[in-house]
mmCIF file of the C-alpha atoms, coordinates in Angstrom:
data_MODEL
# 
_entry.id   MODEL 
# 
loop_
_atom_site.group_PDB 
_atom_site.id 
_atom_site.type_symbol 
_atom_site.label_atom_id 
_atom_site.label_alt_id 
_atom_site.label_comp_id 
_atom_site.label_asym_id 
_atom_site.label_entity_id 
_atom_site.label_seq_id 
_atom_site.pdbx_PDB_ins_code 
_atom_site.Cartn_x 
_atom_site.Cartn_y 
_atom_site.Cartn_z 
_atom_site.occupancy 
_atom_site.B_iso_or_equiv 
_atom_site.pdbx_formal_charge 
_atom_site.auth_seq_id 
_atom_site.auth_comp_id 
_atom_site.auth_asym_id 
_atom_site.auth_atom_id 
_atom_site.pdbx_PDB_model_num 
ATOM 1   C CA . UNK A 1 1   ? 0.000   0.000   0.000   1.00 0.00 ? 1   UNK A CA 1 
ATOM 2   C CA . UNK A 1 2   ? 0.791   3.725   -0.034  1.00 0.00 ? 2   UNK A CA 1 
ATOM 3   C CA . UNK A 1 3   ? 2.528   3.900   3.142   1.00 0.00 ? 3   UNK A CA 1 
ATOM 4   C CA . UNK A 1 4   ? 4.707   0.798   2.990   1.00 0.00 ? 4   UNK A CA 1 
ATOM 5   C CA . UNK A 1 5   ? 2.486   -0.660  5.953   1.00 0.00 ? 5   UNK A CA 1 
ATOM 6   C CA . UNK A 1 6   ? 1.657   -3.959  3.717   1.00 0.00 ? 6   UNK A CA 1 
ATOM 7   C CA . UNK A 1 7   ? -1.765  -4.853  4.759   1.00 0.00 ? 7   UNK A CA 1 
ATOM 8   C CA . UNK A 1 8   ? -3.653  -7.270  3.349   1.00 0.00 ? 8   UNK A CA 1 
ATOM 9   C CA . UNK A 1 9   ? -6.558  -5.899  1.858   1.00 0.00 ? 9   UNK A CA 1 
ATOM 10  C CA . UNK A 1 10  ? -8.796  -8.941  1.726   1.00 0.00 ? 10  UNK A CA 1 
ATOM 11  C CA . UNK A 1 11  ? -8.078  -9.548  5.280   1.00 0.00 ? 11  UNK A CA 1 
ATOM 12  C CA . UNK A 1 12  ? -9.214  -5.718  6.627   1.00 0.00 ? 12  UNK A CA 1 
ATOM 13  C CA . UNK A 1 13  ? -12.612 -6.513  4.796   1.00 0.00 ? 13  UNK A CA 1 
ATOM 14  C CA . UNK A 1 14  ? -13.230 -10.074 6.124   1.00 0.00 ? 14  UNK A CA 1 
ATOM 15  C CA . UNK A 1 15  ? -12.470 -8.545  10.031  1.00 0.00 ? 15  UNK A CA 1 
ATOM 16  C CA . UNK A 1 16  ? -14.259 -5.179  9.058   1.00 0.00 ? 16  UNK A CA 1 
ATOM 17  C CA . UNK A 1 17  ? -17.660 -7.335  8.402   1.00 0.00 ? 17  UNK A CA 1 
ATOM 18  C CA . UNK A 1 18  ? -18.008 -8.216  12.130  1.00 0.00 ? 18  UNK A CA 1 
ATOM 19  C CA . UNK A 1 19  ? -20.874 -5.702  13.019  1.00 0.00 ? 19  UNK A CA 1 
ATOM 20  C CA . UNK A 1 20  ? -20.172 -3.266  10.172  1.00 0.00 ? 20  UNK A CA 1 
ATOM 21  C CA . UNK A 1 21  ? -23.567 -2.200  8.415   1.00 0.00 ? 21  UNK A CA 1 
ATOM 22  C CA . UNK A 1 22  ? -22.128 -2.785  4.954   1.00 0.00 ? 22  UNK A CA 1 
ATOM 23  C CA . UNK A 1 23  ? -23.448 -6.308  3.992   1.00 0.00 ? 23  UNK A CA 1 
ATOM 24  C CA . UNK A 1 24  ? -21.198 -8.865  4.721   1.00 0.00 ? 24  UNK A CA 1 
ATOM 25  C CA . UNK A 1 25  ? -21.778 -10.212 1.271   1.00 0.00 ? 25  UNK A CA 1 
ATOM 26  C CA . UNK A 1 26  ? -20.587 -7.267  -0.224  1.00 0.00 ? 26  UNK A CA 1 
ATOM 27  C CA . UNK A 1 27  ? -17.597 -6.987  1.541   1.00 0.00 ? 27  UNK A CA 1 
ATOM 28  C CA . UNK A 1 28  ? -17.108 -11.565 0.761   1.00 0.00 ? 28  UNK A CA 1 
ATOM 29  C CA . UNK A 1 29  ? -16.805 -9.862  -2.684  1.00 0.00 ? 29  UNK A CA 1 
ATOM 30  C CA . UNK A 1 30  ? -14.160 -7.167  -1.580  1.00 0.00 ? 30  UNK A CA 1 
ATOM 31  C CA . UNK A 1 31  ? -12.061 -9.718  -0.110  1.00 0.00 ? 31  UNK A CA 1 
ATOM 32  C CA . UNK A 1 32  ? -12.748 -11.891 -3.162  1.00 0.00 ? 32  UNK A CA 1 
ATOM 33  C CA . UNK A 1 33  ? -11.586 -9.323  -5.404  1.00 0.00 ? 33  UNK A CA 1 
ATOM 34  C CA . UNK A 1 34  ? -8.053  -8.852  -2.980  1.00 0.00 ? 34  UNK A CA 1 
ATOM 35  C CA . UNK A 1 35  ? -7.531  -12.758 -2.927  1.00 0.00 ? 35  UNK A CA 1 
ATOM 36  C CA . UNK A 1 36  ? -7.299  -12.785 -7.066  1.00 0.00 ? 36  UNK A CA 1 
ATOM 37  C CA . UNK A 1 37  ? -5.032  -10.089 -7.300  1.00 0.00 ? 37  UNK A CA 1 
ATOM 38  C CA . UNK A 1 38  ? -2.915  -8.918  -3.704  1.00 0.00 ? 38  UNK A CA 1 
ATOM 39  C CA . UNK A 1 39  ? -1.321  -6.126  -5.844  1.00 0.00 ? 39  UNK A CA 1 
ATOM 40  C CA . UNK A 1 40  ? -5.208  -4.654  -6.716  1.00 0.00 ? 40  UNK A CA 1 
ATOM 41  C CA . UNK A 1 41  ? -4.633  -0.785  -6.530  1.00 0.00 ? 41  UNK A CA 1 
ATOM 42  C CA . UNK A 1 42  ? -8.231  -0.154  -6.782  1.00 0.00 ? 42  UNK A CA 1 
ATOM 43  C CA . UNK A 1 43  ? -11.767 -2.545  -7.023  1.00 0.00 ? 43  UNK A CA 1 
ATOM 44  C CA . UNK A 1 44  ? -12.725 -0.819  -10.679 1.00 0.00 ? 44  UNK A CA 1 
ATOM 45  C CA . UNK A 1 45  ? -9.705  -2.734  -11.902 1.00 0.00 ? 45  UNK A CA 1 
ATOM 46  C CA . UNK A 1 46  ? -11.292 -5.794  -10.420 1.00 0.00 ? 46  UNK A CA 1 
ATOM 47  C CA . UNK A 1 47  ? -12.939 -6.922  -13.654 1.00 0.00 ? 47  UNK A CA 1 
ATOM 48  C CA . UNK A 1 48  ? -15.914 -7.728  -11.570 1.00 0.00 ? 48  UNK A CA 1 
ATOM 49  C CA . UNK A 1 49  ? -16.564 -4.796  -9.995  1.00 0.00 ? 49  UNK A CA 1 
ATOM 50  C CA . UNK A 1 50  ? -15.194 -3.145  -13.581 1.00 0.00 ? 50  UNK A CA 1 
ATOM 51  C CA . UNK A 1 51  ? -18.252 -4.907  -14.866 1.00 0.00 ? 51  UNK A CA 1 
ATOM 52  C CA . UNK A 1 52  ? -20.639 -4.140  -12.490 1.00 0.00 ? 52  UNK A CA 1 
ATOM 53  C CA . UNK A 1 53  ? -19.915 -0.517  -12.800 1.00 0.00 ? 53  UNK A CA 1 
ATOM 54  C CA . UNK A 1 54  ? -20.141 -0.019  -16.258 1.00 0.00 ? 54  UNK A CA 1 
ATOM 55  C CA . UNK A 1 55  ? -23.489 -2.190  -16.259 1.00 0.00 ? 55  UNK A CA 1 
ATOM 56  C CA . UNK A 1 56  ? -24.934 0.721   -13.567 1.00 0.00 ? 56  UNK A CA 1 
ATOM 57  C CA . UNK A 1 57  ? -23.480 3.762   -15.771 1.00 0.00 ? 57  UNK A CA 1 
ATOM 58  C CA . UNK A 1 58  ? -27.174 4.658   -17.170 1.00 0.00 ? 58  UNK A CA 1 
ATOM 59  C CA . UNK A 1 59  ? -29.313 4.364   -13.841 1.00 0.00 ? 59  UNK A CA 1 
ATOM 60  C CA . UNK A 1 60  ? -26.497 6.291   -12.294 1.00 0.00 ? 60  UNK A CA 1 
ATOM 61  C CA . UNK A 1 61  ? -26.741 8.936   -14.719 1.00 0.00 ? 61  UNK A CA 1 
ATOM 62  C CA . UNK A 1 62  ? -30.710 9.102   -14.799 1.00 0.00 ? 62  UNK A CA 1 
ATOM 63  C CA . UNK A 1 63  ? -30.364 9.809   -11.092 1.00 0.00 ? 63  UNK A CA 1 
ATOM 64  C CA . UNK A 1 64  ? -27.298 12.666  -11.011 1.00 0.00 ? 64  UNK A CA 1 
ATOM 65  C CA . UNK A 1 65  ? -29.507 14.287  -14.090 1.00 0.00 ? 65  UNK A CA 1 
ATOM 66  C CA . UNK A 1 66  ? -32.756 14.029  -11.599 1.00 0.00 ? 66  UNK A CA 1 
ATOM 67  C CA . UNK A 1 67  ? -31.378 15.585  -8.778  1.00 0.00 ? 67  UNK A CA 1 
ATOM 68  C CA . UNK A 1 68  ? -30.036 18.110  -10.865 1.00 0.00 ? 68  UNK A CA 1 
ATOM 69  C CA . UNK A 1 69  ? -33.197 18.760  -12.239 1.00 0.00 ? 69  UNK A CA 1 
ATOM 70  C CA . UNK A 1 70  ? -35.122 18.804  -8.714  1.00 0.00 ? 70  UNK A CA 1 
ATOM 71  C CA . UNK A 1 71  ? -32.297 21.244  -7.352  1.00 0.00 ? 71  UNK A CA 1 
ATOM 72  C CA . UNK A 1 72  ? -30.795 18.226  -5.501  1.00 0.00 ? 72  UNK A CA 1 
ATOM 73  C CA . UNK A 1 73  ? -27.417 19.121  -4.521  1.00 0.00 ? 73  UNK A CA 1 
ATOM 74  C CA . UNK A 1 74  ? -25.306 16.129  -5.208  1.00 0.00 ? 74  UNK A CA 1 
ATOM 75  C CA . UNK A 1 75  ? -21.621 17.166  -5.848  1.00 0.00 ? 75  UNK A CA 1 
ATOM 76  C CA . UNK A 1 76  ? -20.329 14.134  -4.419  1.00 0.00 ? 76  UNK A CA 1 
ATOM 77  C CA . UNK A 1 77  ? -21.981 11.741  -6.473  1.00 0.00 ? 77  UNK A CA 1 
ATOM 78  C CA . UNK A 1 78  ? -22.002 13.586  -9.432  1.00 0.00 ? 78  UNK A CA 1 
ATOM 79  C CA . UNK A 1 79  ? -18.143 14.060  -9.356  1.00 0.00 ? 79  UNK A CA 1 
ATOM 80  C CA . UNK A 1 80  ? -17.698 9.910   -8.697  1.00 0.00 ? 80  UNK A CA 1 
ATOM 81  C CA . UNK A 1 81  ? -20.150 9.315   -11.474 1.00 0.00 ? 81  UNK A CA 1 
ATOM 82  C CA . UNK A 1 82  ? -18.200 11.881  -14.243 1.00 0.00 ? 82  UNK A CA 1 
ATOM 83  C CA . UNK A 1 83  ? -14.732 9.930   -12.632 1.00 0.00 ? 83  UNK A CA 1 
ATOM 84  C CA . UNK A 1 84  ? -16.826 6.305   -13.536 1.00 0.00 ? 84  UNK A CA 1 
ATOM 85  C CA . UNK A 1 85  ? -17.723 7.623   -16.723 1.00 0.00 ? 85  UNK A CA 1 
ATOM 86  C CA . UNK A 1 86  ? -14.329 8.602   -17.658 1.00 0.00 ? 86  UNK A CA 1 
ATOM 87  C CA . UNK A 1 87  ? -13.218 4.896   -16.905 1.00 0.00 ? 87  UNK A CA 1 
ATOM 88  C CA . UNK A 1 88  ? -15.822 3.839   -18.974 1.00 0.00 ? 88  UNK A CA 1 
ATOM 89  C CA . UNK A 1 89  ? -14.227 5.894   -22.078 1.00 0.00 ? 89  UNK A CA 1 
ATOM 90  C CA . UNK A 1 90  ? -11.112 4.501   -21.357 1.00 0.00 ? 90  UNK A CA 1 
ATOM 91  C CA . UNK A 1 91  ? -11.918 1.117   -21.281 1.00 0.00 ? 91  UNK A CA 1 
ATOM 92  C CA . UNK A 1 92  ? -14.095 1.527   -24.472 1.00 0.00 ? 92  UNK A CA 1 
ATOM 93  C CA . UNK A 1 93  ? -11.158 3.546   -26.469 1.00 0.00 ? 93  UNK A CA 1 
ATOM 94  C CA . UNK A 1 94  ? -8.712  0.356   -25.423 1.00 0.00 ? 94  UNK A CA 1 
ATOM 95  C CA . UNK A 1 95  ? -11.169 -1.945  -26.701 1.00 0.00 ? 95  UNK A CA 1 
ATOM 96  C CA . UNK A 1 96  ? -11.190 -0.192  -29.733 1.00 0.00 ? 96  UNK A CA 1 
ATOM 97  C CA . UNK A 1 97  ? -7.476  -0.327  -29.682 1.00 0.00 ? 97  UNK A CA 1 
ATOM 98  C CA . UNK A 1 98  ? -7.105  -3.742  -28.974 1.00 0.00 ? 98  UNK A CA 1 
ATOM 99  C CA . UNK A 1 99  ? -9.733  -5.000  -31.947 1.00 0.00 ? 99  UNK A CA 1 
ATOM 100 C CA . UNK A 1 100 ? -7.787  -2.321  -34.464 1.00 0.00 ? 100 UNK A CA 1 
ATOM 101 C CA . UNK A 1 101 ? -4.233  -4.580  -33.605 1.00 0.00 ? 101 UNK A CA 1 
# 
């Protein structure tokens, strides 16, 4: 990690589960994602949760463009969804790339 400290990723989200209010399912799938790769950097390189993400892009845009609408202050979300959407183009355009070869 960042700091040197080596932590095992997988293993902070199979002790975090015990009581946490983030479903212990979800987090299985955190560790999951840590176990296949130790050197994962971030979970939307996890083709999983890569997948998952890019599956959601619509609804997630349908409901930044709603609050906006409504006046719904949502800078947070909004910002993560434009990041998520700029993953998206970069997986596309190396896609692209990769079919051009």
């Amino acid at each position: 990690m960042e700091k040197g400290w080596n932590l095992d990723s997988g293993e902070l989200a199979r002790i975090w589960k015990g009581g946490c209010i983030i479903r212990a399912v979800f987090l299985d799938r955190i560790k999951q994602a840590y176990q296949r790769n130790q050197g994962l950097a971030n979970l939307l390189v996890d083709p999983e949760f890569a997948w998952e993400m890019v599956q959601r892009q619509a609804a997630w845009r349908r409901v930044v463009g709603l609050a906006i609408q409504k006046g719904i202050s949502v800078p947070r979300m909004s910002a993560s969804q434009s990041l998520m959407q700029g993953f998206t183009i970069e997986i596309s355009l190396i896609g692209i790339s990769a079919q051009e070869v």
